[in-house]
C-alpha positions as CSV (number, residue, x, y, z in Angstrom):
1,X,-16.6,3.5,20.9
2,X,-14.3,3.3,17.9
3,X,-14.5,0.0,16.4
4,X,-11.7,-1.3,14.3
5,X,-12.2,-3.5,10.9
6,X,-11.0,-7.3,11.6
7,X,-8.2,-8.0,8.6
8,X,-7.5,-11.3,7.5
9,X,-3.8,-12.1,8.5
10,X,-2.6,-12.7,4.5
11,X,-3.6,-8.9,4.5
12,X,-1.8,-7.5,8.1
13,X,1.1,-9.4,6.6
14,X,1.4,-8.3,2.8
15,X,3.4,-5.4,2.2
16,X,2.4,-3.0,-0.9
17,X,4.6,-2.8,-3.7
18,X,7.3,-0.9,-3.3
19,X,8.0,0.5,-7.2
20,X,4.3,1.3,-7.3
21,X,4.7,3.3,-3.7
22,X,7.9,5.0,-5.2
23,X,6.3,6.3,-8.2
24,X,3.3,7.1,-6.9
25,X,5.0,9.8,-4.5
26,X,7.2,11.1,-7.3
27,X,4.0,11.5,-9.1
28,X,2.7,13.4,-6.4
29,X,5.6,15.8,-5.4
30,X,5.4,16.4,-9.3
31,X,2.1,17.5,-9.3
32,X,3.3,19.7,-6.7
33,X,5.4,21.4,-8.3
34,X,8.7,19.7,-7.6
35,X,11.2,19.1,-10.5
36,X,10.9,15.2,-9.7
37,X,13.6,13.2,-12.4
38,X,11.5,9.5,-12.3
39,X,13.6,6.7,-13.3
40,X,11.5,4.8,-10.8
41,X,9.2,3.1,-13.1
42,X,9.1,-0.4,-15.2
43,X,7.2,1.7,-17.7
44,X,8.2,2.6,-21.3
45,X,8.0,6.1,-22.5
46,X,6.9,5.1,-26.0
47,X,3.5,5.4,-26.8
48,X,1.3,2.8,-28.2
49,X,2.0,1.8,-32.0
50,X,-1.1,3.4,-34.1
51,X,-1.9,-0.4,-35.7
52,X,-2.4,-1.4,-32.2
53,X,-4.8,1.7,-31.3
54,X,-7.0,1.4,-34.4
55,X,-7.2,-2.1,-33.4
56,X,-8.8,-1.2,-29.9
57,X,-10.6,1.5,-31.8
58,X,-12.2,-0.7,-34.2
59,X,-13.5,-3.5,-31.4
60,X,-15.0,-0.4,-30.2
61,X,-16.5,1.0,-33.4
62,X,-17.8,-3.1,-34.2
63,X,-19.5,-3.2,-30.7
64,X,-16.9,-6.0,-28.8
65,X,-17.6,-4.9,-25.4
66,X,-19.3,-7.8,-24.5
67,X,-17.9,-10.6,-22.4
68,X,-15.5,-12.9,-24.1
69,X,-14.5,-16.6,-23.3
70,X,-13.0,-16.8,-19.4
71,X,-9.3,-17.7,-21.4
72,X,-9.9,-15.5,-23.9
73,X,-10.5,-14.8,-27.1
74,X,-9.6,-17.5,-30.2
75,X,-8.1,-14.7,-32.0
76,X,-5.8,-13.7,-29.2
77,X,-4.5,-17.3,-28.2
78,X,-4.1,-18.1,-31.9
79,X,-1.7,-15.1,-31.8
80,X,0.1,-16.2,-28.4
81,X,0.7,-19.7,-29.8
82,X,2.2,-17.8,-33.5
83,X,4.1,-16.1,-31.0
84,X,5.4,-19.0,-29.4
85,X,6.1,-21.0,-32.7
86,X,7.5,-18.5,-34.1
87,X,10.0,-16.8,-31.2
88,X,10.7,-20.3,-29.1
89,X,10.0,-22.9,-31.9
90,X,7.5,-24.6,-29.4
91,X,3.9,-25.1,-30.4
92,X,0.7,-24.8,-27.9
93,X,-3.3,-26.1,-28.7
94,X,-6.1,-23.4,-27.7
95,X,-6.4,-25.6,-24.4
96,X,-2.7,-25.0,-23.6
97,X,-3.4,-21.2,-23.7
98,X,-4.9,-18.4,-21.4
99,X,-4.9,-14.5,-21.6
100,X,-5.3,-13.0,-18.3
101,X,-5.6,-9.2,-16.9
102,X,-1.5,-8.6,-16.8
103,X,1.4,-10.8,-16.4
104,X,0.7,-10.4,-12.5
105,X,-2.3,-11.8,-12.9
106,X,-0.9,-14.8,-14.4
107,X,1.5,-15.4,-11.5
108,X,-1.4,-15.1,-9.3
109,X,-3.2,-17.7,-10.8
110,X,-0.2,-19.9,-11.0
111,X,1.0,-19.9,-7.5
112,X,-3.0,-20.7,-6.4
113,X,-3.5,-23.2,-9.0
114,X,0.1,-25.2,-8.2
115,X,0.8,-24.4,-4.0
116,X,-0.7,-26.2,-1.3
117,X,0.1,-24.5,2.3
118,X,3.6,-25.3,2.8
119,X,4.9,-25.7,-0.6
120,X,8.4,-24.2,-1.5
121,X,9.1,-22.0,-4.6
122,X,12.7,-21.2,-5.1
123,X,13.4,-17.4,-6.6
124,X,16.9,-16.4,-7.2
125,X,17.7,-12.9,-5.8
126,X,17.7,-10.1,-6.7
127,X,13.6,-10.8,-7.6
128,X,10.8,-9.0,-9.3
129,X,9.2,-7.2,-5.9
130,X,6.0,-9.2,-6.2
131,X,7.2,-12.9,-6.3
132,X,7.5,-13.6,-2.5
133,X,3.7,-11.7,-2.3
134,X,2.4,-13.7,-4.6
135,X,3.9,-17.2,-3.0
136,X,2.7,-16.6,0.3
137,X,-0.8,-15.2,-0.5
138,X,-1.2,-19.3,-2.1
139,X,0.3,-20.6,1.2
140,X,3.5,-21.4,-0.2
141,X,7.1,-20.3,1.2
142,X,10.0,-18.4,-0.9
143,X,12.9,-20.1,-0.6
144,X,15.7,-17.6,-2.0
145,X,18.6,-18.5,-3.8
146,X,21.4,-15.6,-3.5
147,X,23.1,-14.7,-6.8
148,X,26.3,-12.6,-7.1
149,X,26.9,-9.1,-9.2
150,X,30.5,-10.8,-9.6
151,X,28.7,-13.2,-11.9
152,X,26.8,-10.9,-13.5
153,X,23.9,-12.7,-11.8
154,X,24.0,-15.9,-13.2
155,X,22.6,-18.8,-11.2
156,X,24.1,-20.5,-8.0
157,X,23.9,-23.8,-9.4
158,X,25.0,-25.8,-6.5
159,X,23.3,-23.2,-4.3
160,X,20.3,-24.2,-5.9
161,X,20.6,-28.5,-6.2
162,X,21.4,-28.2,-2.0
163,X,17.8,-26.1,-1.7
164,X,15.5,-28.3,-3.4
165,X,13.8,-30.8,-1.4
166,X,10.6,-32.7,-0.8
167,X,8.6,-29.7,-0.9
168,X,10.3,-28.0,-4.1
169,X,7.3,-27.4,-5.8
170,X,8.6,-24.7,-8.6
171,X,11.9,-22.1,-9.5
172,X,11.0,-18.6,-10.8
173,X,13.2,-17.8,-13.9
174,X,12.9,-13.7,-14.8
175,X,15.3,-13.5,-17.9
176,X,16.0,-10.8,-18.7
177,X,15.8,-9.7,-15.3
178,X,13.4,-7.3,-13.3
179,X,15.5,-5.4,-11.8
180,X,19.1,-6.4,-12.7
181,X,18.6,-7.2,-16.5
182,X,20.8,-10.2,-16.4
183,X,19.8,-13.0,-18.3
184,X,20.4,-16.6,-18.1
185,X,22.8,-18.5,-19.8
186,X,21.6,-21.3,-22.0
187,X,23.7,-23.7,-19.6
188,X,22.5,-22.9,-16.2
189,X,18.4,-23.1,-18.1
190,X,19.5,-26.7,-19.3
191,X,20.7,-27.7,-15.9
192,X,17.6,-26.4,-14.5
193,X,15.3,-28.1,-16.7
194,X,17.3,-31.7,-15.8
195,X,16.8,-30.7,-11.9
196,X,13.5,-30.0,-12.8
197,X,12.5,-33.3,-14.4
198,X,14.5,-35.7,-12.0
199,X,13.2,-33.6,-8.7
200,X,8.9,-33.0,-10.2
201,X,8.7,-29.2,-10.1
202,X,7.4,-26.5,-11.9
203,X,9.8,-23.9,-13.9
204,X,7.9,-20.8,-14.3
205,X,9.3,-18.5,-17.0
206,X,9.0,-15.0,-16.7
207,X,9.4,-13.9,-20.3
208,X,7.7,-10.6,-20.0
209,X,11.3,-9.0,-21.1
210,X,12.2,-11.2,-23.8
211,X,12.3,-9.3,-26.7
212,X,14.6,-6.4,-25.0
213,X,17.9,-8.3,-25.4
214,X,20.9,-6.0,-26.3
215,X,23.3,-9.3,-26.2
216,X,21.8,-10.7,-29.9
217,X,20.4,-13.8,-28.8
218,X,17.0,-14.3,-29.6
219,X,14.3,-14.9,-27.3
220,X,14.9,-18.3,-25.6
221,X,13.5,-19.9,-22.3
222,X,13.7,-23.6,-20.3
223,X,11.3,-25.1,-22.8
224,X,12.7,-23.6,-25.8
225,X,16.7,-25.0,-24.9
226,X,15.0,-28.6,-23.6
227,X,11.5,-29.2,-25.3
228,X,11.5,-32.7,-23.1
229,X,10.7,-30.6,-20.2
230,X,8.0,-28.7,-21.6
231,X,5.7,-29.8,-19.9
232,X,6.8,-28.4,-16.7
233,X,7.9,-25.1,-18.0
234,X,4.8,-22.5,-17.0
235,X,5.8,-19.7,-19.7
236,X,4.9,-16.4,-18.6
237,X,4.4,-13.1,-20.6
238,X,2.7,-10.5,-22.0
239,X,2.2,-7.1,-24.1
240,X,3.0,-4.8,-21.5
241,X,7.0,-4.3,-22.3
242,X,7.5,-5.1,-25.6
243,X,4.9,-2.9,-26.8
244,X,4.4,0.1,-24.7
245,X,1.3,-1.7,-23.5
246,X,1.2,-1.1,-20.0
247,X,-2.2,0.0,-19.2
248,X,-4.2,-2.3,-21.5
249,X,-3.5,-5.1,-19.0
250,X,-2.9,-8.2,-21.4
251,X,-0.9,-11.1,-19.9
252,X,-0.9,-14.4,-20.9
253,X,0.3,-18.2,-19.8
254,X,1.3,-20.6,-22.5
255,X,2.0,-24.4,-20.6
256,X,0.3,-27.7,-20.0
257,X,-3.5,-28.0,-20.1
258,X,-4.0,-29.0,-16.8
259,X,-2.7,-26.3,-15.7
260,X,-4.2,-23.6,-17.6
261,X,-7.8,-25.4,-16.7
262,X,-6.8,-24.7,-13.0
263,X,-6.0,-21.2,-13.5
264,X,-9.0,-21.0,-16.0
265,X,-11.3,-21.7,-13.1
266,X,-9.7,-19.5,-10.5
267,X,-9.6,-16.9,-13.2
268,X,-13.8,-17.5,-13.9
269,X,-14.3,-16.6,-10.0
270,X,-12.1,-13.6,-9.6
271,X,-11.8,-11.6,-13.2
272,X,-13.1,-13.8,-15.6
273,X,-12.4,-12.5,-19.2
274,X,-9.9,-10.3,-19.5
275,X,-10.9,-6.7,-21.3
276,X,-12.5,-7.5,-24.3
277,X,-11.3,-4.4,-26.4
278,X,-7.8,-5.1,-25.3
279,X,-7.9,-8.5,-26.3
280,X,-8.4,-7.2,-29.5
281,X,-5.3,-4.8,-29.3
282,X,-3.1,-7.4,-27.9
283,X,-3.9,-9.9,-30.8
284,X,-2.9,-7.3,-33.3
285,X,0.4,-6.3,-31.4
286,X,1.7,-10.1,-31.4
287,X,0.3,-10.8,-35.2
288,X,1.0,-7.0,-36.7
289,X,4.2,-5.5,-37.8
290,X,6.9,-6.2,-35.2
291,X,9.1,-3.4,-36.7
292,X,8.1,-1.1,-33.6
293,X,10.0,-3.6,-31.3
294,X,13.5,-3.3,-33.0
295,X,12.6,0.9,-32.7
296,X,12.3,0.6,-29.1
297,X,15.0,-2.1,-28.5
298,X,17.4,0.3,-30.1
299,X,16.4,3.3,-28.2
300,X,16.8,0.8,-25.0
301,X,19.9,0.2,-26.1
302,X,21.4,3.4,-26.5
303,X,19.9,4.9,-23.1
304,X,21.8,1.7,-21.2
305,X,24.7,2.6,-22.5
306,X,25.1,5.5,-21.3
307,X,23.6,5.2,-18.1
308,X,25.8,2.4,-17.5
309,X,29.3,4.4,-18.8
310,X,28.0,7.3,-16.5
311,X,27.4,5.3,-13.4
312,X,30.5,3.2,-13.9
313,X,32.3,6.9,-13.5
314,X,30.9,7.4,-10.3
315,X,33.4,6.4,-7.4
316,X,32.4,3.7,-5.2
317,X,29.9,2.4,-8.0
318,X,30.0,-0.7,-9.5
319,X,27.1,-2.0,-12.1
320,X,26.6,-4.7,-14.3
321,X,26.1,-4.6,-17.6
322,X,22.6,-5.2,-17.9
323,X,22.0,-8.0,-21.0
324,X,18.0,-6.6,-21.4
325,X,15.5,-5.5,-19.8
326,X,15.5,-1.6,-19.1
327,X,17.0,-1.1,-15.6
328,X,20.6,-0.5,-14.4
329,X,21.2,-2.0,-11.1
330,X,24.2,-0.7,-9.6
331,X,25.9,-1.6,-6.1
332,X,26.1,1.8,-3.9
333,X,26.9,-0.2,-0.7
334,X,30.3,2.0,-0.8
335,X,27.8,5.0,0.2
336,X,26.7,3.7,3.2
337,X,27.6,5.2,6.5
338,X,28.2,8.5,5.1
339,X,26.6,11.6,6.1
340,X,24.5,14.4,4.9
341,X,22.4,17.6,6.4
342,X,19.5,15.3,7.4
343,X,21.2,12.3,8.7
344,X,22.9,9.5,7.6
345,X,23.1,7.1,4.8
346,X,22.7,3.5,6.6
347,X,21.3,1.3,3.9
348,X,19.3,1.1,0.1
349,X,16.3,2.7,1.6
350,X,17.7,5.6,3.0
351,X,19.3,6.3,-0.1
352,X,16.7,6.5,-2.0
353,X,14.7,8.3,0.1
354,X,18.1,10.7,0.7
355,X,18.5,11.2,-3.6
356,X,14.5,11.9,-3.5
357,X,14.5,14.6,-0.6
358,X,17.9,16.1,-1.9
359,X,18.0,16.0,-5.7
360,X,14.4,15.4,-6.3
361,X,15.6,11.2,-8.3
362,X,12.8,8.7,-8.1
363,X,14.6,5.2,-7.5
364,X,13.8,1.7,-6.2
365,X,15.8,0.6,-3.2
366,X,17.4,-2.5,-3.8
367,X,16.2,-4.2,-0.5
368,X,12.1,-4.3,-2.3
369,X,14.5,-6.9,-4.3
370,X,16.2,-8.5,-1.8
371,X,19.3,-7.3,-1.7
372,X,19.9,-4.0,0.1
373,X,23.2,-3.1,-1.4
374,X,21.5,-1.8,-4.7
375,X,19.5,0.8,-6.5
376,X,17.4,0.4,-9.3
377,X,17.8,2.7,-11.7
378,X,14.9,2.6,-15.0
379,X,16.1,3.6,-18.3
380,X,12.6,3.1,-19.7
381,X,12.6,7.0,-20.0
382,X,13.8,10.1,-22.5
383,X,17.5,10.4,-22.8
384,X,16.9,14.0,-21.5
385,X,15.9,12.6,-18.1
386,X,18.2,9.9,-17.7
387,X,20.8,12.8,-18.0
388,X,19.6,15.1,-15.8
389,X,19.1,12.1,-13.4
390,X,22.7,11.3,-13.5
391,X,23.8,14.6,-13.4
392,X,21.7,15.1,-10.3
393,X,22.9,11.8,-8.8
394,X,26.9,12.6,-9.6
395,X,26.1,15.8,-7.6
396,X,24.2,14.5,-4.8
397,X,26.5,11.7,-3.7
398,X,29.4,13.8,-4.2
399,X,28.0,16.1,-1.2
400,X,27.9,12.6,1.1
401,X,30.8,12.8,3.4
């Protein structure tokens, strides 16, 4: 007699992440053989700057392989809070710091250090795939807040004030945004900060794009524009983007010490210390030469342009211009109901999996973001691929019919 292994119900219910499932089976028709174009992936192309490798290679060499401090290392959070001062003009104590294992991990912490069971947390759509996951798995409920393509994605401000109630307990801001790459205007973070103070709820800042602006304004966030709500603003961010840091795993929240303690001590009974050797890498990526940033940035920059100029030539497509970030998030609702050898094109899903199957393009369909009229398309890739992927893609919907 078979017996079948008793799951908790946060685990029946969680769904996997849908970007990771999409590039892992690119990855795996690749290694089969098939000509796979993947603009699937929130994962630059660059390699890791050289200063930032000897760094790693040199906490090797010394011996640093030890456990660190649960927060991290002083080095590390004296270069978050150099960071801070110097990008956002706002200054943190060690105590107001902690380095975790990824920006994810970070979130995690958050939402089980500030939800009780039943708690709200507003997130604007469309939404980075994991921020419902990581709500409910602390007990807490997503409350969405729709925002429109027609304003470029800016907030529903009244949408939002006729949300928040009792149980508000904190807004997710993602700017630039995963996946549209819409950023929010200095107005709509001002008005949020004021809801936030007269209403008691968190603002957690998702700054993990906020270097990769192609609009020229610098890095800003709630805390930076009011500094009397900084004390609610949870900021958010890490390595991983900015400096083709992806796999070292190097996240970090800058906010008020209570706080931090509270994720400090969820941290010390799940992870503890991040990597130690990575600590050391991530210290000299936010203190070392920052010229690496403006080489990537402009690269960006270049790749959504043109991605954006081709898919705006496509028929029936309509895409924002993305303000940062590196992902193109175009409407292709105008496809749906048409037909192809294998069936019909009914939603964002089928898409995707229709441009995978038929011209071998890795995408995300917009519904892992809430809103099922979009793809995502990353730029975070070779110009030679992004190319080929449009040229592909032109091809592909131009046999729908």
């Amino acid at each position: 007699m078979s017996w079948e292994a008793p799951l908790a119900e946060r685990v029946r219910n969680l769904k996997p992440s849908p970007t990771l499932a999409v590039d892992a089976k690119a990855k795996a028709l690749k290694a089969q053989g098939v000509d796979i174009v993947n603009l699937s992936a929130g994962e630059p192309d660059f390699d890791t700057p050289d200063h930032i490798k000897e760094a790693a290679i040199k906490a090797i060499k010394d011996g640093f392989t030890k456990y660190t401090a649960v927060a991290g290392i002083p080095e590390l959070k004296d270069a978050i809070a150099a960071k801070m001062e110097r990008d956002y003009g706002l200054k943190y104590s060690s105590d107001e710091i902690i380095a975790s294992t990824g920006g994810k991990q970070v979130l995690y912490n958050i939402m089980q250090a500030i939800l009780d069971p039943g708690d709200e947390v507003i997130i604007p759509v469309p939404y980075w795939v994991s921020y419902p996951a990581l709500v409910e798995l602390a007990g807490g409920v997503p409350q969405y807040l729709m925002c429109s393509a027609d304003d470029g994605f800016a907030l529903d401000m009244d949408g939002l004030r006729s949300m928040i109630t009792s149980r508000t307990r904190a807004i997710i801001l993602n700017s630039p945004s995963n996946p549209t790459g819409a950023a929010y205007s200095r107005d709509d973070l001002e008005e949020v900060t004021k809801l936030a103070l007269a209403h008691g709820f968190y603002i957690i800042s998702d700054d993990i794009y906020d270097e990769i602006r192609f609009d020229g304004v610098a890095p800003e966030n709630a805390a930076s524009v009011n500094p009397e709500c900084r004390d609610r603003v949870l900021v958010v961010n890490g390595v991983s983007k900015t400096y083709a840091m992806t796999g070292w795993r190097i996240g970090y929240l800058a906010g008020p010490a209570a706080v931090v303690k509270a994720t400090a001590k969820i941290q010390s009974q799940s992870t503890s210390n991040p990597n130690s050797i990575a600590q050391k890498a991530a210290a000299a990526a936010l203190s070392g030469p920052q010229g690496c940033i403006d080489v990537m940035k402009t690269a960006f920059a270049e790749r959504k342009a043109y991605i954006v100029d081709r898919l705006r030539a496509i028929e029936g497509v309509k895409c924002v211009d993305p303000s940062g970030a590196f992902y193109a998030f175009p409407d292709m609702s105008a496809f749906y109901g048409r037909k192809h050898e294998g069936g019909t094109v009914t939603d964002s899903l089928s898409l995707a999996d229709y441009l995978l199957e038929s011209a071998s393009i890795a995408c995300v369909p917009g519904i892992a973001f809430g809103d099922d009229r979009f793809i995502r398309f990353s730029y975070a890739t070779d110009m030679k691929v992004i190319t080929e992927g449009m040229d592909r893609l032109e091809e592909a919907l131009g046999k729908l019919k």
